[in-house]
TIVO-2410 file (N, C-alpha, C; in nm, 3 decimals):
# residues 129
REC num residu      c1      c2      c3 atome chaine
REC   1      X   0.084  -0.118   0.000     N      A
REC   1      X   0.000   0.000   0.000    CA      A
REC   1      X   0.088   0.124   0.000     C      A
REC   2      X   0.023   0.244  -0.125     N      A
REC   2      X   0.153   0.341  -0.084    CA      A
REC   2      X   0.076   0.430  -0.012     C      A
REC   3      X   0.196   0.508   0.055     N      A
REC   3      X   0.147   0.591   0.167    CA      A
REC   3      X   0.152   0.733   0.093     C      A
REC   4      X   0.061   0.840   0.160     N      A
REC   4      X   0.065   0.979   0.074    CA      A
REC   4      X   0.245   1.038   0.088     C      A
REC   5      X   0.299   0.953   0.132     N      A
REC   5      X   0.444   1.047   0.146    CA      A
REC   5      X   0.539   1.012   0.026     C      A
REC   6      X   0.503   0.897  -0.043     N      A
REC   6      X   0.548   0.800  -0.076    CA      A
REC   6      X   0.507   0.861  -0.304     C      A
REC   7      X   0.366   0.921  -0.249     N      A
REC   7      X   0.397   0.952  -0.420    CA      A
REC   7      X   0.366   1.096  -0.420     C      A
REC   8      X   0.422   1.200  -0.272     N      A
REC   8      X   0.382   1.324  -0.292    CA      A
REC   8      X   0.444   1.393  -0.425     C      A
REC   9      X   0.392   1.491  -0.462     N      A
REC   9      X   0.445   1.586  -0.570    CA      A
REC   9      X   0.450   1.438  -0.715     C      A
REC  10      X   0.414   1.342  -0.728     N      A
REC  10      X   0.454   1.280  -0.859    CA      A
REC  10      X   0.334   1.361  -0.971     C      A
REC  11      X   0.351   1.345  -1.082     N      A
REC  11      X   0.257   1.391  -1.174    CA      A
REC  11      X   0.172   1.315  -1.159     C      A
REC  12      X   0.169   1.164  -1.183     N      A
REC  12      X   0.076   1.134  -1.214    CA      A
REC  12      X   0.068   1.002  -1.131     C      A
REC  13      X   0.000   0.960  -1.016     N      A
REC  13      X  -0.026   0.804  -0.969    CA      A
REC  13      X  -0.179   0.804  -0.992     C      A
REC  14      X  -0.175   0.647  -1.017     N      A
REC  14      X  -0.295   0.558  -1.054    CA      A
REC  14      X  -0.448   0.616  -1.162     C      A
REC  15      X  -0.338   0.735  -1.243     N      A
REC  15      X  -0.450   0.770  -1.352    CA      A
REC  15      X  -0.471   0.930  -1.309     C      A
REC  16      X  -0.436   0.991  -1.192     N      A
REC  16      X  -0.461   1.091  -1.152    CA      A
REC  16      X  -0.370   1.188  -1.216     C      A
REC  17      X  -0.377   1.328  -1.184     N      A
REC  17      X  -0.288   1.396  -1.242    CA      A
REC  17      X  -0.268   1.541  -1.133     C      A
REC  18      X  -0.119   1.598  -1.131     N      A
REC  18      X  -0.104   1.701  -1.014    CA      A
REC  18      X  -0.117   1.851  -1.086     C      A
REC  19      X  -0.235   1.897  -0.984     N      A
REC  19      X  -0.276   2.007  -1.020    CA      A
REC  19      X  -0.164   2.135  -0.981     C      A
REC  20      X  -0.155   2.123  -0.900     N      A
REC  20      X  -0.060   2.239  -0.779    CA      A
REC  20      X   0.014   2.158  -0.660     C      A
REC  21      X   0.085   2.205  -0.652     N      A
REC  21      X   0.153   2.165  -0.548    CA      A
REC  21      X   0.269   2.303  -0.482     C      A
REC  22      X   0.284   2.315  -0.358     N      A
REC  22      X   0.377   2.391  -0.293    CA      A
REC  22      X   0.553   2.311  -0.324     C      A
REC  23      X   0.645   2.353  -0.168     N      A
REC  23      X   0.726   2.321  -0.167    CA      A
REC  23      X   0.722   2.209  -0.067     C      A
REC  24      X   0.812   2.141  -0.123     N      A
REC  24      X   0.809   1.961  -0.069    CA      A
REC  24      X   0.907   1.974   0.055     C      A
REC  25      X   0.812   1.994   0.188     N      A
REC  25      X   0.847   1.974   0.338    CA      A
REC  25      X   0.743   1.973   0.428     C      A
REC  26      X   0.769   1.958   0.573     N      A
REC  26      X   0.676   1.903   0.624    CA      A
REC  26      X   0.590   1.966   0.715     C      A
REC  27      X   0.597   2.129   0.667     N      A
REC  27      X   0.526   2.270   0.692    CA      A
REC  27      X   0.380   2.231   0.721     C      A
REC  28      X   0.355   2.328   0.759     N      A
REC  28      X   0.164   2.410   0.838    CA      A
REC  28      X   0.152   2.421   0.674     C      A
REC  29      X   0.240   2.505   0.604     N      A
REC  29      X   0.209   2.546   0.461    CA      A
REC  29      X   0.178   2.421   0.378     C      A
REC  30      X   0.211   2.360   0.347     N      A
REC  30      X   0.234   2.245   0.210    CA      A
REC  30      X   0.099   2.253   0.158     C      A
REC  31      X   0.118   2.240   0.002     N      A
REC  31      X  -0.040   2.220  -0.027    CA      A
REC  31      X   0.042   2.139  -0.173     C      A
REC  32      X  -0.087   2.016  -0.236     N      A
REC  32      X  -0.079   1.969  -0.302    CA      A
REC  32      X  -0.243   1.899  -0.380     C      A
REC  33      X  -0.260   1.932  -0.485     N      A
REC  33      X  -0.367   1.982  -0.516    CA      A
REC  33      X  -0.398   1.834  -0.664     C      A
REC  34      X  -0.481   1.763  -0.627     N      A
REC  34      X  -0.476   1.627  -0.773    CA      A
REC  34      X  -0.635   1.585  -0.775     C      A
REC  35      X  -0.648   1.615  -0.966     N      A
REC  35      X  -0.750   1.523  -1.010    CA      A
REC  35      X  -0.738   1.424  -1.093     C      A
REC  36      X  -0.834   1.361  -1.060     N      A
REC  36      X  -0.897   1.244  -1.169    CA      A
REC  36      X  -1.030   1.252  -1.238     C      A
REC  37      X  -1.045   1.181  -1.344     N      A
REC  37      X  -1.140   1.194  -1.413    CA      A
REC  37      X  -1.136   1.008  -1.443     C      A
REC  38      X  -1.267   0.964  -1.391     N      A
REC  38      X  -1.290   0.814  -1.459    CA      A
REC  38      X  -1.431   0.787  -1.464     C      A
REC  39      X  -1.467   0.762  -1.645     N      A
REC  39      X  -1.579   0.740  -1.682    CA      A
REC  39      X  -1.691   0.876  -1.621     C      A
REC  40      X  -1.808   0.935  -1.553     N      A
REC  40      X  -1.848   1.000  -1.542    CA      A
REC  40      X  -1.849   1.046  -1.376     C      A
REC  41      X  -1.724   1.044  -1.330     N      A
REC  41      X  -1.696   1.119  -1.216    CA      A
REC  41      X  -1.550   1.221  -1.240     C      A
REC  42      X  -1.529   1.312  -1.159     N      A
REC  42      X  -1.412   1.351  -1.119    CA      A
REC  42      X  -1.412   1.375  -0.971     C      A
REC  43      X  -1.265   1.347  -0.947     N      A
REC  43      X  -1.205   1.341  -0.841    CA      A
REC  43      X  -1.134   1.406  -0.783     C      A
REC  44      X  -1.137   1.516  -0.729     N      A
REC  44      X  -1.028   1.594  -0.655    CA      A
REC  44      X  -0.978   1.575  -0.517     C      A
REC  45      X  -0.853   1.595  -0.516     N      A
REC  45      X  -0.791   1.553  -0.337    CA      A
REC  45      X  -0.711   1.693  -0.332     C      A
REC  46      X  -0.724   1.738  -0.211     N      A
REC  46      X  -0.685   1.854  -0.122    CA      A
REC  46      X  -0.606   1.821  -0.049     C      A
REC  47      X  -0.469   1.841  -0.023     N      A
REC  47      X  -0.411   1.775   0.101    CA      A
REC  47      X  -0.413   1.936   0.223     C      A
REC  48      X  -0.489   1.927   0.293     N      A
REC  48      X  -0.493   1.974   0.417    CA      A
REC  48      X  -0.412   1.970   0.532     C      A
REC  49      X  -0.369   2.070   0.598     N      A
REC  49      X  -0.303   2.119   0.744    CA      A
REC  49      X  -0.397   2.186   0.842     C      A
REC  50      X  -0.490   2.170   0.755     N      A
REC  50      X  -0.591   2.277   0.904    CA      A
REC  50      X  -0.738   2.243   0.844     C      A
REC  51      X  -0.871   2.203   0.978     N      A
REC  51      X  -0.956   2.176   0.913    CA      A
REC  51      X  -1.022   2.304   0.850     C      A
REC  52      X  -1.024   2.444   0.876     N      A
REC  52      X  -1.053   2.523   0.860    CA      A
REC  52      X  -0.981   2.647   0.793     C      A
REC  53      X  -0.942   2.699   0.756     N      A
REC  53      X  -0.840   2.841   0.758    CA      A
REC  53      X  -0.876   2.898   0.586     C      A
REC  54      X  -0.838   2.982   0.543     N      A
REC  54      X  -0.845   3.084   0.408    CA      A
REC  54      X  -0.812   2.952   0.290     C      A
REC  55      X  -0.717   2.886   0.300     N      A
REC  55      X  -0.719   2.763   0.192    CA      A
REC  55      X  -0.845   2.674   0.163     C      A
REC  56      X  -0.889   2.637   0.316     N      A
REC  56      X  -0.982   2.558   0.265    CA      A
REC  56      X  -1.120   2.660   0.236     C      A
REC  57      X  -1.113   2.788   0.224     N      A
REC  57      X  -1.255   2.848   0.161    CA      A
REC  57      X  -1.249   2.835   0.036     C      A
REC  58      X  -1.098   2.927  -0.007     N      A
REC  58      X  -1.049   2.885  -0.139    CA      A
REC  58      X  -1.090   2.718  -0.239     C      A
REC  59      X  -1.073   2.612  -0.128     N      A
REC  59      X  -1.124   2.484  -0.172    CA      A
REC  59      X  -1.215   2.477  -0.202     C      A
REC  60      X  -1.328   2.536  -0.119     N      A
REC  60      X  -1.483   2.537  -0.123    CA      A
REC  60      X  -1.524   2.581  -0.247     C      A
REC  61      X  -1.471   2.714  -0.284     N      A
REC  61      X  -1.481   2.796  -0.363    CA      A
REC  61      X  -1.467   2.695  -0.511     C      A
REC  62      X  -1.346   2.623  -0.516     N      A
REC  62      X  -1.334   2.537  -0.609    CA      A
REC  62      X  -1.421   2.460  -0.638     C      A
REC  63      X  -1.442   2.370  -0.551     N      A
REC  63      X  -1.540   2.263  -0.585    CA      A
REC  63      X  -1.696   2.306  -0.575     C      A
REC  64      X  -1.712   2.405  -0.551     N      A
REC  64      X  -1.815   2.455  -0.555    CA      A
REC  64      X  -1.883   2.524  -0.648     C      A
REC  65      X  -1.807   2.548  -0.748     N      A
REC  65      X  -1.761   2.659  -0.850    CA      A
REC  65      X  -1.890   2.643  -0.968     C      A
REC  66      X  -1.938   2.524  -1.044     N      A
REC  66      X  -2.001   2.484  -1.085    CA      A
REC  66      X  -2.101   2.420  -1.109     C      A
REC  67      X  -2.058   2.338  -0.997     N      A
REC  67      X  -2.202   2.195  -0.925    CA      A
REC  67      X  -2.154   2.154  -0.810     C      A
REC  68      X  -2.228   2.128  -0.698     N      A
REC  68      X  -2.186   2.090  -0.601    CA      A
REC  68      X  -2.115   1.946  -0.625     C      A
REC  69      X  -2.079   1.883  -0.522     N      A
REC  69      X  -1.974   1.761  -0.535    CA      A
REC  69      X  -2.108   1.672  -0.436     C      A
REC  70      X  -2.117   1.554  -0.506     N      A
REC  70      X  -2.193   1.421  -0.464    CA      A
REC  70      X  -2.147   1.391  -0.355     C      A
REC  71      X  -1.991   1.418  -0.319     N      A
REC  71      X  -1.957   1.315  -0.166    CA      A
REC  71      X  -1.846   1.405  -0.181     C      A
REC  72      X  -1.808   1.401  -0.011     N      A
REC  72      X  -1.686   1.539   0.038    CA      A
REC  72      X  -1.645   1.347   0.130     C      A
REC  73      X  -1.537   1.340   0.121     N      A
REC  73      X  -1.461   1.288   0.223    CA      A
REC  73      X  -1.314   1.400   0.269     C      A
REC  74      X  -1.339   1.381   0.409     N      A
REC  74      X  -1.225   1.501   0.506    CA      A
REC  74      X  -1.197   1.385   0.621     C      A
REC  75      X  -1.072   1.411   0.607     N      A
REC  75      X  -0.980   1.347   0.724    CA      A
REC  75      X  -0.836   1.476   0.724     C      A
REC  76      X  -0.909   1.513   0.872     N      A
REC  76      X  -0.869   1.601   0.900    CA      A
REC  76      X  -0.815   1.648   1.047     C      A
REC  77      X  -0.742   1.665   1.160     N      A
REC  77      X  -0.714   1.600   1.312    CA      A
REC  77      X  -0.617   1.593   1.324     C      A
REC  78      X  -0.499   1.554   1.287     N      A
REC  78      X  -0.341   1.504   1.304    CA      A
REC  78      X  -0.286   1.614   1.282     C      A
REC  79      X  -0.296   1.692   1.218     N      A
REC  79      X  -0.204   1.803   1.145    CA      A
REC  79      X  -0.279   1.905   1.256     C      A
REC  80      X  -0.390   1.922   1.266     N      A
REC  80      X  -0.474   2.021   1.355    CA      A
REC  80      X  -0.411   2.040   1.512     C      A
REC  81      X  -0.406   1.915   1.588     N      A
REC  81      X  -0.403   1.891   1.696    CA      A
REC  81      X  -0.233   1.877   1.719     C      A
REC  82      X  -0.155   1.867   1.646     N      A
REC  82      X  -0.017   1.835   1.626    CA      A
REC  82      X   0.118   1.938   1.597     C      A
REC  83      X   0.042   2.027   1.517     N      A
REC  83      X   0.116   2.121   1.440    CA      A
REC  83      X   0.067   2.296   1.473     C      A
REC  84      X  -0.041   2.305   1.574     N      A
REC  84      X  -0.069   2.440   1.531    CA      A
REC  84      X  -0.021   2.455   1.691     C      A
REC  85      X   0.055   2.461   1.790     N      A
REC  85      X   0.078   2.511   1.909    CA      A
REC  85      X  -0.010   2.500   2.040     C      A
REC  86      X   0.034   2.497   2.109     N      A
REC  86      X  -0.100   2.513   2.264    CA      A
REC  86      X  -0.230   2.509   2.240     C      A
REC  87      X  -0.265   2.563   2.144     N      A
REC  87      X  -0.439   2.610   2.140    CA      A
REC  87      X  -0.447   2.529   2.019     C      A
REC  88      X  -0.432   2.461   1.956     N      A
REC  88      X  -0.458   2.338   1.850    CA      A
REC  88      X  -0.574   2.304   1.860     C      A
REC  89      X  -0.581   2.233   2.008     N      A
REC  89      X  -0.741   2.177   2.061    CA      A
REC  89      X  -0.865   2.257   2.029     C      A
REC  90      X  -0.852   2.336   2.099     N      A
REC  90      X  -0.898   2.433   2.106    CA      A
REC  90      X  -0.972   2.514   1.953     C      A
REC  91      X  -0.843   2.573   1.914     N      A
REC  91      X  -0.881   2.600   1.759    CA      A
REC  91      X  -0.957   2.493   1.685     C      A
REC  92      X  -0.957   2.332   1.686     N      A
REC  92      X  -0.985   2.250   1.599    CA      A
REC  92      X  -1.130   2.313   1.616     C      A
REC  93      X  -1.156   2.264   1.742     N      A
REC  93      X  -1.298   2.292   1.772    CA      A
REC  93      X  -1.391   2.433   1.680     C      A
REC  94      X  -1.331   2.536   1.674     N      A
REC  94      X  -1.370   2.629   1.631    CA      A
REC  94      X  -1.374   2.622   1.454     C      A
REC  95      X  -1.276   2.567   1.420     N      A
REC  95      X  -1.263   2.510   1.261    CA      A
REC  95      X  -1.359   2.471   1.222     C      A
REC  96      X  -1.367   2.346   1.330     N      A
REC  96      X  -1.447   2.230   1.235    CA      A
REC  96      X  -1.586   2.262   1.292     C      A
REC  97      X  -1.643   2.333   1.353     N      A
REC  97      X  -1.826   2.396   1.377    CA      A
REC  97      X  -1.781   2.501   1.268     C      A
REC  98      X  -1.704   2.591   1.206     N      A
REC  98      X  -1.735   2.659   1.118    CA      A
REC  98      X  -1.698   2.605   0.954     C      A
REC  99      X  -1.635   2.434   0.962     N      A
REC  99      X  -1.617   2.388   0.847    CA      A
REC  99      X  -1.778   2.349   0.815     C      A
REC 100      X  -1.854   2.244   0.925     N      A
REC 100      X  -1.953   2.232   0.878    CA      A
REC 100      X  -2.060   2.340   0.863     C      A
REC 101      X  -2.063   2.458   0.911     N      A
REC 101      X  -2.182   2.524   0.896    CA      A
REC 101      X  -2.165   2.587   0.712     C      A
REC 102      X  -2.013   2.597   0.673     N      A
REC 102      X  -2.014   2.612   0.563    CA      A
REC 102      X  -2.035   2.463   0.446     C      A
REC 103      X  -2.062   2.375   0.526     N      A
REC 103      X  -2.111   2.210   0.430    CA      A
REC 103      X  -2.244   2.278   0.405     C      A
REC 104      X  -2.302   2.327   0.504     N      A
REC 104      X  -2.450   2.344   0.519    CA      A
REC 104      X  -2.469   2.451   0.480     C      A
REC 105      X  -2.434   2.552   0.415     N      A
REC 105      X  -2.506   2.648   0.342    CA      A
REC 105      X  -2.429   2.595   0.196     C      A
REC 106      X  -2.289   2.560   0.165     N      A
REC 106      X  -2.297   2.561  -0.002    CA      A
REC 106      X  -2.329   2.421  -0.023     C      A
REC 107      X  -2.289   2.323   0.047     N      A
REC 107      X  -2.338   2.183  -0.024    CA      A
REC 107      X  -2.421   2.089   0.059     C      A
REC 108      X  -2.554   2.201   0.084     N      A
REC 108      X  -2.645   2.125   0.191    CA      A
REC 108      X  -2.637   1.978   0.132     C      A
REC 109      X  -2.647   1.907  -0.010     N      A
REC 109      X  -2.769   1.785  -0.027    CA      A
REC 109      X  -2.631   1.693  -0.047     C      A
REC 110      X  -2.491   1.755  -0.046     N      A
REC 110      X  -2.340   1.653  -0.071    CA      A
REC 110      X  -2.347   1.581   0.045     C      A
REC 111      X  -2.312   1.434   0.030     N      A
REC 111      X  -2.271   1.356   0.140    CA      A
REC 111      X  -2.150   1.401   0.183     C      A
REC 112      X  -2.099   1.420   0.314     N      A
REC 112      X  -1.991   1.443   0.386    CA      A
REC 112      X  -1.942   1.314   0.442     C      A
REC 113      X  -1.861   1.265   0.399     N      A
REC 113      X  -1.769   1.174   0.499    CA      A
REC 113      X  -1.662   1.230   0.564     C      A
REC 114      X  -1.657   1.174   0.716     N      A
REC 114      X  -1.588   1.174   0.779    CA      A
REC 114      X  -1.442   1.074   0.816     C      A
REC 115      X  -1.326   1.075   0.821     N      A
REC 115      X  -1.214   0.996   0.809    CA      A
REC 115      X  -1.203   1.005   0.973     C      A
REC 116      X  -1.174   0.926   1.075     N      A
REC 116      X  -1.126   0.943   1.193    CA      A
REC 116      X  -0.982   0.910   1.173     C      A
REC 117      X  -0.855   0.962   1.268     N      A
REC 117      X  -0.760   0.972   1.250    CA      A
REC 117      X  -0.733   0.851   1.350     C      A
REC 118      X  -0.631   0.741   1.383     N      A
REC 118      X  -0.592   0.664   1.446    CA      A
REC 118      X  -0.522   0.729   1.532     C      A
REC 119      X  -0.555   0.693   1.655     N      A
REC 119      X  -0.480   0.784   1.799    CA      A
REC 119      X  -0.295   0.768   1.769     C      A
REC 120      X  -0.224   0.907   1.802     N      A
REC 120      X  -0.126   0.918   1.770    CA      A
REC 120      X   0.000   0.872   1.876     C      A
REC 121      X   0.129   0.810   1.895     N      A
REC 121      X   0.184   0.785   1.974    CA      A
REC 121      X   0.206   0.898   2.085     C      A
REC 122      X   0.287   0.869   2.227     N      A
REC 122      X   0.298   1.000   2.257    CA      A
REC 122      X   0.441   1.025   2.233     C      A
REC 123      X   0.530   0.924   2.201     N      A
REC 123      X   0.660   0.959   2.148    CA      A
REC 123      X   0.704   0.909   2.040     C      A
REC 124      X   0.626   1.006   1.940     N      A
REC 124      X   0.627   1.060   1.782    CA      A
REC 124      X   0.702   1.097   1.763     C      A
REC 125      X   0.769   1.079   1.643     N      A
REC 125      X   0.934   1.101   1.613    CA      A
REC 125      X   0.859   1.189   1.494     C      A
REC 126      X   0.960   1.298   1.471     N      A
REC 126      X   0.892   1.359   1.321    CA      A
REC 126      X   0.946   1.292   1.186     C      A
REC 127      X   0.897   1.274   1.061     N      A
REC 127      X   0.913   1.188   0.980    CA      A
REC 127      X   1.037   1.286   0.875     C      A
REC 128      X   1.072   1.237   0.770     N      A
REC 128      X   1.118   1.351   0.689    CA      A
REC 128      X   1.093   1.324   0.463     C      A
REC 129      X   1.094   1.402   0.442     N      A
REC 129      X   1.029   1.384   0.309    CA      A
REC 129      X   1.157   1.351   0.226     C      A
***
């Protein structure tokens, strides 16, 4: 199984293709941006650092742009609770009641899935790209 670290920044895995991408490290910043198109769907993946912040309106804005999207899957928690300082907790909370109230005004009738994150060690080594 490959892992997202494993084909970050490639052009192209399993039919998909890279839209945008930042600089390759293991920043609050990173963004990496890929669709697919198979038979009568497309597919876009967002890679996220925050469940909430000015990027992901920008996202909204995207996928929103034309027709709403049939199904939102977000897995979102690790990077939140890990990476943003003392108030992480805290902030998530505030994110993610203002991620969904924005599900619910632009893509009331989209299914939302939710990803739960697997509880994290407490002596986490940081990884490197």
């Amino acid at each position: 199984m490959w892992s997202f670290w494993e084909i970050q920044m490639e052009n192209s895995v399993f039919g998909d293709r890279l839209v945008f991408h930042g600089k390759k490290y293991n920043g609050r910043d990173y963004r990496e941006e890929r669709e697919a198109v198979c038979s009568n769907a497309k597919y876009s993946f967002f890679f996220l650092t925050r469940v909430y912040d000015e990027y992901v309106e920008k996202v909204l804005g995207k996928v929103t742009e034309n027709s709403s999207p049939d199904v939102i899957v977000v897995n979102s928690c690790l990077w939140d609770l890990t990476r943003w300082g003392p108030k992480g907790v805290e902030q998530f909370k505030i994110n993610l009641k203002t991620l969904m109230k924005k599900f619910q005004s632009l893509v009331p009738d989209s299914l939302v899935i939710w990803l739960t994150t697997p509880p994290i060690s407490s002596e986490m080594k940081g990884g490197f790209l």
